[in-house]
N, C-alpha and C positions, 0 to 999 in steps of 0.2 A: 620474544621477538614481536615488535610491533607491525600491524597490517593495517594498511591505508584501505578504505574500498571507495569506491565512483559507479555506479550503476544507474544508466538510462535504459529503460525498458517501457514499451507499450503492455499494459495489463489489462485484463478483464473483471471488471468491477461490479458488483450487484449494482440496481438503477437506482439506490438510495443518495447516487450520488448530486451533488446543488447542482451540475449543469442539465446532469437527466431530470433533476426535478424542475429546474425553471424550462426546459421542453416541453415537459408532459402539463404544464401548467398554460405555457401559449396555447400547447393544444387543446386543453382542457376548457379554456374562455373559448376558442374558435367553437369547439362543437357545442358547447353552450347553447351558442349561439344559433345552432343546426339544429339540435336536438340534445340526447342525452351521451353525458361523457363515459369515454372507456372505464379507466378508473383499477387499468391494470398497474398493479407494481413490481411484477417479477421481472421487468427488465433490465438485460443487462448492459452494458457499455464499456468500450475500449476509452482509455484515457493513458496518457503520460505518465510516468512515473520514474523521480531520478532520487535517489540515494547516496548522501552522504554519508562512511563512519569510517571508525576507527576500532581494533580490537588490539588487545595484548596476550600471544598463549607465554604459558607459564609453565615450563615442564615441572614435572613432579615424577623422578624416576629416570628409569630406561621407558616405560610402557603410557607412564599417565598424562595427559596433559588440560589443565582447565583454562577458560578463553573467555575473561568478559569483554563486551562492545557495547558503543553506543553509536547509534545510525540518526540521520535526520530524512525524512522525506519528503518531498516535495509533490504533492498529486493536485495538479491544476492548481485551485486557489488554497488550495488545504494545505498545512504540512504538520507531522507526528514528528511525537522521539519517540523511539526503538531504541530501545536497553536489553538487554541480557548476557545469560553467559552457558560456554558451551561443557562438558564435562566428555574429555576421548579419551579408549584408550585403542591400543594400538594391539592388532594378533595378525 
């Protein structure tokens, strides 16, 4: 059986991400400019996230079923491939 998936979701991201770094960078020249910068990085940030993919399960039995996909995502200006595969069984 083939399965389409579409996922828009807002996510919580560590602040390693380029929009939180080019913030923490205007801020970083502003207080320069004041005195001495924060220079925290365990910030985190809400961003966008929409997912594209596709999976195939494959029964194996009454009980077994294995499921590989591939996903794409989109997060701001970034996007990944997501690959994998699921192994269920069924009680």
């Amino acid at each position: 059986m083939l399965s389409l998936t579409l996922l828009a979701a807002l996510v919580l991201l560590p602040g390693d991400l380029q929009a939180a770094q080019e913030e923490r960078s205007q801020e970083a020249a502003h207080e320069e400019t004041e005195g001495e910068a924060d220079g925290d990085s365990s910030a985190w940030g809400a961003t966008f996230l929409i997912r594209v993919g596709a999976g195939y399960n494959i029964g194996i039995g009454d009980r077994y079923s294995f499921s590989p996909s591939i996903a794409f995502d989109f997060i701001g200006r970034e996007q990944a491939l997501v690959y994998g595969a699921d192994f269920s069984i069924k009680f």
